[in-house]
C-alpha positions as CSV (number, residue, x, y, z in Angstrom):
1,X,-13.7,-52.3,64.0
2,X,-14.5,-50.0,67.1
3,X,-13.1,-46.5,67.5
4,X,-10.1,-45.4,65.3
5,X,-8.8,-42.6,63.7
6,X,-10.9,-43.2,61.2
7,X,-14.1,-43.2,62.4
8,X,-16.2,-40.8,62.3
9,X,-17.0,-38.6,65.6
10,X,-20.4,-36.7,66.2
11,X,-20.5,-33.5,68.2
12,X,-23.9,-31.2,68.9
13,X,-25.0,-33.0,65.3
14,X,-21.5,-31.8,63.3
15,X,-19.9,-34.9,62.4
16,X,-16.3,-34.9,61.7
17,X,-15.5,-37.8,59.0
18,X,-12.5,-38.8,61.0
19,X,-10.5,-37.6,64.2
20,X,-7.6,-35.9,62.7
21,X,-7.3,-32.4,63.7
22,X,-5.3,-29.7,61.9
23,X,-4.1,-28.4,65.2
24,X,-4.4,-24.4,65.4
25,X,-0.9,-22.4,64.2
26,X,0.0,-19.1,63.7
27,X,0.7,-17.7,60.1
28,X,1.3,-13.8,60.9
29,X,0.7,-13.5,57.4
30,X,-2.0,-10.7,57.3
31,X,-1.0,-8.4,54.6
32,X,-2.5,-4.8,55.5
33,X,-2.4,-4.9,59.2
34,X,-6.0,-5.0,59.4
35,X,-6.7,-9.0,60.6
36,X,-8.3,-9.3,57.4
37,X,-7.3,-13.6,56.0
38,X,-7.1,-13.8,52.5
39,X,-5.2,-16.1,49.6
40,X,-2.5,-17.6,51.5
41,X,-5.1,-18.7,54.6
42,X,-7.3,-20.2,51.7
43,X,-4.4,-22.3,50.4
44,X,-2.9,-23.2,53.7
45,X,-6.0,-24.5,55.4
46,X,-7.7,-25.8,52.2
47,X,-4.7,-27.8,51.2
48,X,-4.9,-29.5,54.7
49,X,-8.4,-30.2,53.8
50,X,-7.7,-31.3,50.4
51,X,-5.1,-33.5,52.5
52,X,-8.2,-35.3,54.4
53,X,-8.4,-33.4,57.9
54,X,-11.4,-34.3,59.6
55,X,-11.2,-31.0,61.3
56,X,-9.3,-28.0,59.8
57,X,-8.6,-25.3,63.1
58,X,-8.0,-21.9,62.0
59,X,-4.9,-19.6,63.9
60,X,-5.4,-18.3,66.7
61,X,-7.9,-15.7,65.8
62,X,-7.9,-12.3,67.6
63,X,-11.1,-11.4,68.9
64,X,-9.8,-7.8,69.2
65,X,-7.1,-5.7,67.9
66,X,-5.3,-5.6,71.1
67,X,-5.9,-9.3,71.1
68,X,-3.6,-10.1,68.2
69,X,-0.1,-11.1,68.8
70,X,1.7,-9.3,66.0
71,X,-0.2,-7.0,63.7
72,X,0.1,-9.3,61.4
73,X,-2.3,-11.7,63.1
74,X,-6.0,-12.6,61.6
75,X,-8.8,-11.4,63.3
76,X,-12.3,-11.8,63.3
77,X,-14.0,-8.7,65.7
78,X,-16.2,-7.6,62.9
79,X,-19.0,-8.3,59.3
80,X,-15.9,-7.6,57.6
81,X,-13.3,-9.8,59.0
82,X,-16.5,-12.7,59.6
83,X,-16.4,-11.5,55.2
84,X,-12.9,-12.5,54.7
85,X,-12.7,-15.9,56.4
86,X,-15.9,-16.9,54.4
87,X,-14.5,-18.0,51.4
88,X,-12.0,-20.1,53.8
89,X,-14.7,-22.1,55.6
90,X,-16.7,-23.1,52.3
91,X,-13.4,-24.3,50.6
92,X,-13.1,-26.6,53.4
93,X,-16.0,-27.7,53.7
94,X,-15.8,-28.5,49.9
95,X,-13.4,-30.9,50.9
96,X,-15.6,-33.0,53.4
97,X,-13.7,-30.7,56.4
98,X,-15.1,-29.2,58.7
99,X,-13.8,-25.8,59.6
100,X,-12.9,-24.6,63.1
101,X,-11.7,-21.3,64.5
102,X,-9.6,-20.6,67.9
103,X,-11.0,-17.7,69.1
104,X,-8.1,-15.6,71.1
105,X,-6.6,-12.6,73.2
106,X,-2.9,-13.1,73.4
107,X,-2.8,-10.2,76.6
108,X,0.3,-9.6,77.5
109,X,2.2,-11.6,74.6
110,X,0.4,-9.4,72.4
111,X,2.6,-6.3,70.9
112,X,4.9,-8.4,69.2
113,X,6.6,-8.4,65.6
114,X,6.5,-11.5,63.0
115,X,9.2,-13.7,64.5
116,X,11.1,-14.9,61.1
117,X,11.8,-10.6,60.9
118,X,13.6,-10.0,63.5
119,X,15.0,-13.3,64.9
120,X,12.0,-14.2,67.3
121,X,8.5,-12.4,68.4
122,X,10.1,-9.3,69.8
123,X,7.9,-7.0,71.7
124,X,6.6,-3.9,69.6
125,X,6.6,-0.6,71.2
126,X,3.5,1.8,70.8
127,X,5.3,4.5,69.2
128,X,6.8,1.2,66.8
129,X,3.5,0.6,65.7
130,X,2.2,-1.7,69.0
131,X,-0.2,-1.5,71.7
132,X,-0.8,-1.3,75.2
133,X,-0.9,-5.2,76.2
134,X,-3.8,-6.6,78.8
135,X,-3.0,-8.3,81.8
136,X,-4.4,-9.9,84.8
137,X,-1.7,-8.8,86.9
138,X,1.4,-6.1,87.3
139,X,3.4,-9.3,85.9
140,X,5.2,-8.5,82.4
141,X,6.0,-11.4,80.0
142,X,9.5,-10.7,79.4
143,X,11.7,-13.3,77.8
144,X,13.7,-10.6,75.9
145,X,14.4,-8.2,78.9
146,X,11.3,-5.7,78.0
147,X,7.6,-6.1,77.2
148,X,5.4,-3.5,75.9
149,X,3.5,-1.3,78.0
150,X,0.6,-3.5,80.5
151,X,-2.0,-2.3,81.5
152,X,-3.2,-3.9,84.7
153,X,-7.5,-5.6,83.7
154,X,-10.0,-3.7,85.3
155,X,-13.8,-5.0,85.9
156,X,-14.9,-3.2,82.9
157,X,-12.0,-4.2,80.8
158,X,-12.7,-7.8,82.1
159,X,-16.5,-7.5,81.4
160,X,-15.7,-6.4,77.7
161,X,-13.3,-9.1,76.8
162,X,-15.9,-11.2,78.0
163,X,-18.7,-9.4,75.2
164,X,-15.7,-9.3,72.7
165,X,-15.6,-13.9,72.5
166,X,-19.5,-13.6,72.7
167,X,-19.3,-11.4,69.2
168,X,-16.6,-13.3,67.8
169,X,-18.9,-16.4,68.5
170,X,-21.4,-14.8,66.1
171,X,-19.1,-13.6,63.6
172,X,-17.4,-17.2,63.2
173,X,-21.2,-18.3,62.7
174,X,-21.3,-16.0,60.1
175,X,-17.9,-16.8,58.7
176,X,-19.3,-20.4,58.5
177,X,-17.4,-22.0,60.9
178,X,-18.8,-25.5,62.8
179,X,-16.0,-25.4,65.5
180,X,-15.2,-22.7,67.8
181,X,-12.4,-22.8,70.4
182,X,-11.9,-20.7,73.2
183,X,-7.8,-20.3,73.6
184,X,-6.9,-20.7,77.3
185,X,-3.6,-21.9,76.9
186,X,0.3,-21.0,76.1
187,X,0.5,-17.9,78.6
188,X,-1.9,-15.8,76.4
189,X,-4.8,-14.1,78.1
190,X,-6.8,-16.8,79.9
191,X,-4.4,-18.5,81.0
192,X,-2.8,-15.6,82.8
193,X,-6.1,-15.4,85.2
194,X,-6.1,-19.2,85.3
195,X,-2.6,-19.3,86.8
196,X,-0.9,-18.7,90.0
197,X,2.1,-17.3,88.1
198,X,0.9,-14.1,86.5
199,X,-2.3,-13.8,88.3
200,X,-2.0,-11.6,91.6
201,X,-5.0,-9.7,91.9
202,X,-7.0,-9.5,94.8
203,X,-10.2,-9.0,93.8
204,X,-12.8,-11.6,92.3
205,X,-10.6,-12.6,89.1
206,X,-7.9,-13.6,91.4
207,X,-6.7,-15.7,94.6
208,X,-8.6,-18.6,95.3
209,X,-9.2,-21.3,92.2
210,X,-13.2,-19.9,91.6
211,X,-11.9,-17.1,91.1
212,X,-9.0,-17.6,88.7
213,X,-11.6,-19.4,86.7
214,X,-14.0,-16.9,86.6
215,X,-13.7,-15.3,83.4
216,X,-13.0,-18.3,81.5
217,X,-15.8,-20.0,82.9
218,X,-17.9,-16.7,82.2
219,X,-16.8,-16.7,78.5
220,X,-17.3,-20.4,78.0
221,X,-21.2,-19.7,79.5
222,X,-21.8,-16.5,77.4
223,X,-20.4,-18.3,74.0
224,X,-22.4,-21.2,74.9
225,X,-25.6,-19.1,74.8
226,X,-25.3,-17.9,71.4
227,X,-22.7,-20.5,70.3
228,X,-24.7,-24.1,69.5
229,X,-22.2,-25.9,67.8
230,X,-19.3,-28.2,68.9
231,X,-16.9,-26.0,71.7
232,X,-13.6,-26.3,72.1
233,X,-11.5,-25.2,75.0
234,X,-7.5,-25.2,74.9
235,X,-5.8,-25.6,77.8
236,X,-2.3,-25.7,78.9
237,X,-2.8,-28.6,81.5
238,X,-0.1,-27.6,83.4
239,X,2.2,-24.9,83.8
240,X,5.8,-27.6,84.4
241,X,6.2,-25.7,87.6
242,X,6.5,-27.3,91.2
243,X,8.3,-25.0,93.0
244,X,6.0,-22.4,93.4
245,X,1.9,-22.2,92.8
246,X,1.3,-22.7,89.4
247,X,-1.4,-24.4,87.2
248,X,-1.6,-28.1,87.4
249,X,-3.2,-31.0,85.9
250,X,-5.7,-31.1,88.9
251,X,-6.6,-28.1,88.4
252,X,-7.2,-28.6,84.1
253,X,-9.5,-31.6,85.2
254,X,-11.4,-29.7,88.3
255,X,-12.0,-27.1,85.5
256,X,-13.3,-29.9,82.8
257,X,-15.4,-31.3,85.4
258,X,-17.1,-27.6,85.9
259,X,-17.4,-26.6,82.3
260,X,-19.1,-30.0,81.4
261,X,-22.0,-28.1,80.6
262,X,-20.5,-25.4,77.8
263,X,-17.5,-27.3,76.2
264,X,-17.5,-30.1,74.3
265,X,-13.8,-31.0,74.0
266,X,-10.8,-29.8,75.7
267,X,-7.9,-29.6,73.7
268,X,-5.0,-30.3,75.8
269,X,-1.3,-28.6,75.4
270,X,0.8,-27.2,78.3
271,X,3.5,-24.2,79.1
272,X,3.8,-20.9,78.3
273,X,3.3,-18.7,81.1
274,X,6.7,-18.5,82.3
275,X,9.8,-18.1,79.2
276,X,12.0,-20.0,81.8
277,X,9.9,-22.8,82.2
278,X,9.1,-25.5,79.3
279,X,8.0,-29.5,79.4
280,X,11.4,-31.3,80.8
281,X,10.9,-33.7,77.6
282,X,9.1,-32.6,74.2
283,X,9.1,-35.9,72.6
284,X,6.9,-38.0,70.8
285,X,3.4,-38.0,72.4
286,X,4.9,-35.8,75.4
287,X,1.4,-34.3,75.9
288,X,-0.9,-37.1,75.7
289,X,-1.0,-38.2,79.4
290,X,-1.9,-35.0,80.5
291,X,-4.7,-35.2,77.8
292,X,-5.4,-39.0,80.1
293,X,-6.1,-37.5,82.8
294,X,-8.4,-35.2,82.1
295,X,-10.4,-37.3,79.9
296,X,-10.0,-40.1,82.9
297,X,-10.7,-37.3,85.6
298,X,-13.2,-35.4,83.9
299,X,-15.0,-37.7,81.7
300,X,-14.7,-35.1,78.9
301,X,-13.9,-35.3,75.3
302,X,-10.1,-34.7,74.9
303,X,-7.8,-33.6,71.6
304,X,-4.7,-34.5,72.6
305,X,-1.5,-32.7,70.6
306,X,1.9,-32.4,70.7
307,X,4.9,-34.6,69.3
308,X,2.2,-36.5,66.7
309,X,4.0,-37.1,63.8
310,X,2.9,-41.0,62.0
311,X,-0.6,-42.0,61.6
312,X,0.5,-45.2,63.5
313,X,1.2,-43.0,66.4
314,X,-2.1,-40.9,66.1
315,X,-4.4,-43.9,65.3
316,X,-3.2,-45.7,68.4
317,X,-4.1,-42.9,70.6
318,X,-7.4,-43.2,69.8
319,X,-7.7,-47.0,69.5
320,X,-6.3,-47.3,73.2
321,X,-8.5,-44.5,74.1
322,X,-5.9,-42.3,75.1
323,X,-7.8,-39.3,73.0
324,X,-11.2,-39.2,71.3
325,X,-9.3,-36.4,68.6
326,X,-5.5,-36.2,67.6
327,X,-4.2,-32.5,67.1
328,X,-0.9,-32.2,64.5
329,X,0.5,-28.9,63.6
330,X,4.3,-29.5,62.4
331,X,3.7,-32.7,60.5
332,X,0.8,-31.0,58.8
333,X,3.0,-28.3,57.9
334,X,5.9,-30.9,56.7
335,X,3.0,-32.8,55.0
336,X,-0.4,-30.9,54.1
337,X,-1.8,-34.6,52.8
338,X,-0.9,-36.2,55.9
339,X,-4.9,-37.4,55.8
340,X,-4.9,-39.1,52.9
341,X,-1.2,-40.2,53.5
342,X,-2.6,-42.1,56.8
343,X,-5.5,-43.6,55.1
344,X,-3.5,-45.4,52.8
345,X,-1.0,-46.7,55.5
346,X,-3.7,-47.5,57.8
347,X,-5.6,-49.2,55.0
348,X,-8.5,-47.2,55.4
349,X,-8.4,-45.2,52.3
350,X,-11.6,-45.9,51.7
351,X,-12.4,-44.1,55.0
352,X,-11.5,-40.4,53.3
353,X,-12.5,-38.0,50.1
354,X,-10.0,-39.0,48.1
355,X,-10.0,-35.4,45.4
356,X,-11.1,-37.1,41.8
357,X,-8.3,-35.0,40.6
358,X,-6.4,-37.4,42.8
359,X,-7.5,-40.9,42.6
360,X,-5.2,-41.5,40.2
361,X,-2.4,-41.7,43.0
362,X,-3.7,-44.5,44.7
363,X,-4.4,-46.8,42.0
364,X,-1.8,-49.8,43.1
């Protein structure tokens, strides 16, 4: 039958059963403030594994306390927090999931509260209960009028951010994760030193495209080192900006073609640096060619995302070979069985773990 959502992929000898990716999304739903998961990530992601994910992708995961976006955001910087996601990662793969992790510093988009409190993720002040914010550059992210307090990255701040995804790596080992993903996308951390817009500095972090890559490139090498399982890198593959330097899509497949050697799969989104700038059309599939041409440029793996909402959709995407893994986050949330759903309308339900508890509900 050849390659189809369906089939199963193999990646450093962790074989996802199909190619359908719960795609990483926020849940601010810590409960003490402390980036400690507990029930509700259980049910969320186990339900989507229940549902016949090949790959379940934990939130964005702060790799630091200053990395989180709200307070409210999970965490994983220490034995305890590695403790907490544990019972997570063995419930899915219960469920013949594997279980993946983004690993993230939101820098300067960090400091914010739990947007359905306060009508949108609006910046928390230190005296409020937030945090100085990291940045590359002097450049706040300020889409309601004020930002936290930045501090401008210094070497040594640079070099421990660096250490800080290295120990992560290990603690999502620990946790029991198969999947890690380095977040370099959506104008979070990484992506601020990747891009022209928010990265001014003058030293070797900044200016030409080596060095705007450096500490991604450095993170992706020191995870690699203690990290041997499949690697993901997100990227936002182009910042929709033209009138001024800005990441582009040749830049997201020079960078592919350089970290050929660490990551397995880039995961391919776009935006977020700038609040002003978004994709000029964020329909169905609106993503996927920038995924094409880093697979075509690159000759990486590729998880395309964005605007994936029927298995017809996502199975053609890999049939065509327009992505070797499908990412879907809003459909997932509308439908936490979308994997079994698409089995049975792709009429490959034989392709999935259908629950026991479950069979029941296919019997024709």
């Amino acid at each position: 039958m050849g390659t189809h959502l369906f089939s199963p992929a193999t990646i450093r000898g962790v074989t996802l059963s199909n190619r359908l990716v719960v795609s990483p999304m926020c849940q601010y739903s810590v409960e003490r403030e402390d980036g400690l998961a507990h029930d509700w990530h259980l049910v969320h992601l186990g339900s989507r594994a229940v549902g016949g994910a090949g790959l379940v992708m934990a939130e964005a995961t702060a790799v630091s306390p200053r990395g989180r976006i709200s307070p409210a955001d999970t965490g994983i910087w220490s034995d305890e927090h590695a403790e907490a996601w544990r019972p997570v990662t063995e419930f899915i793969a219960s469920q013949g999931s594997v279980p993946g992790v983004q690993l993230a510093h939101a820098g300067r988009k960090a400091s914010t509260s739990v947007p359905w409190q306060t009508d949108g993720a609006r910046p928390i002040q230190p005296d409020d209960g937030g945090w100085e914010v990291f940045a590359p550059s002097d450049r706040p992210y300020t889409p309601y009028g004020s930002s936290p307090p930045l501090h401008v990255m210094t070497r040594e701040d640079i070099d421990a951010v660096v250490e800080q995804f290295v120990a992560a790596a290990v603690y999502a080992e620990e946790a029991g994760f198969e999947v890690a993903e380095i977040h370099a996308a959506h104008g979070y951390l990484l992506h601020t030193f990747l891009s022209p817009v928010s990265n001014r500095r003058e030293d070797e972090y900044g200016g030409s495209f080596e060095n705007r890559t450096r500490i991604v490139r450095e993170i992706a090498e020191a995870v690699r080192e203690v990290w041997e399982k499949p690697l993901f890198l997100r990227i936002s593959a182009t910042d929709w900006i033209d009138d001024r330097p800005s990441w582009t899509v040749e830049d997201s497949v020079r960078l592919a073609k350089e970290l050929s050697h660490a990551v397995d799969v880039v995961d391919v989104s776009s935006g977020g640096v700038d609040p002003e700038r978004s994709p000029p059309h964020a329909g169905a599939n609106y993503q996927v060619p920038l995924a094409e041409a880093v697979r075509e440029g690159s000759d990486a793996m590729v998880c395309a995302v964005g605007g994936i909402t029927s298995p017809e959709q996502a199975d053609a995407l890999v049939r065509n070979g327009r992505a070797d893994l499908v990412a879907v986050a809003r459909q997932f949330l509308r439908e936490p069985y979308l994997g079994l759903n698409a089995a049975r309308t792709l009429d490959q339900r034989d392709a999935v773990r259908w629950p026991p508890q479950y069979e029941r509900s296919i019997r024709d």
